[in-house]
Phi, psi and omega in degrees: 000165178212146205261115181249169194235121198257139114243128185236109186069217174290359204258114200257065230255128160249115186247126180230142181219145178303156179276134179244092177288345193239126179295171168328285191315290153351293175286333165302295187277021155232028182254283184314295171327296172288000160257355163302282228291289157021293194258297219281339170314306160349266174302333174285352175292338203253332178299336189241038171069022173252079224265343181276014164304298175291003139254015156262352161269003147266009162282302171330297192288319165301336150265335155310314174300315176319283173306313151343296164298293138356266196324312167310301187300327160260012193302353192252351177315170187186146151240140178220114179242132201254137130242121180239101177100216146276016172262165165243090190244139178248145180231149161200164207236133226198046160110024201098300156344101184251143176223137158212140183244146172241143177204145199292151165240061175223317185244032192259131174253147165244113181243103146304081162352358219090231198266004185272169153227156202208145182240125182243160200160107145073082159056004179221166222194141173208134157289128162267072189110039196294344190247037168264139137327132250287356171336298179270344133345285181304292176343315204281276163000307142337281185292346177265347179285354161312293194278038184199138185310321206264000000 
């Protein structure tokens, strides 16, 4: 994942989004490319009579087309932690999904966990930077105790 900076005035924006190496497209077409060589290995297996070859290279291409997919569906995921004023609002989006939490920044603690970092406030509670490394964790964890009281 990778981390960017929003600032516009008092309004302070931390964006964190996956590194996507590959466009859409990209990925169709080397999702195609491995099930071409794939069936085509195949099919020559089957040409010398090892014909039950071929439907383990359609189970392989199908959790492969599977995982692909996976990867597609979060390729667009994000966290985003704002501070405006005295609020935090953290939103972050998981797969289609958007959730956002709001919380006072004045009485909001940022605790780092073992390897989690968690923003706490009044019984509630978010996880941060959950699918970063943990290096760049810590880096995150740096840059939001700047905007914070603890």
């Amino acid at each position: 994942m990778e981390g960017t900076q929003l600032a516009t005035g008092a309004e302070r924006t931390v964006l964190v989004r996956p590194n996507c190496s590959l466009s859409p497209l990209g990925r169709r077409c080397f999702l195609f490319l491995i099930a071409g060589v794939t069936f085509a290995v195949a099919a020559g297996f089957a040409w010398f009579g090892a014909w039950p070859v071929l439907p383990f290279a359609g189970l392989e291409v199908g959790v492969l087309a599977w995982a692909f997919r996976e990867v597609e569906r979060h390729a667009d995921d994000y966290e985003k932690i704002s501070f405006l004023g005295d609020r935090v609002l953290v939103e972050r989006r998981d797969g289609g999904r958007v959730f956002r939490h709001e919380f006072n920044r004045h009485w909001a603690r940022l605790l780092p966990d073992g390897g989690a970092l968690r923003l706490r406030s009044h019984g509630r509670e978010v996880e941060l930077g959950r699918r970063l490394a943990p290096e760049v964790r810590q880096s995150l964890l740096v840059e939001l105790r700047k905007h914070f009281n603890n």
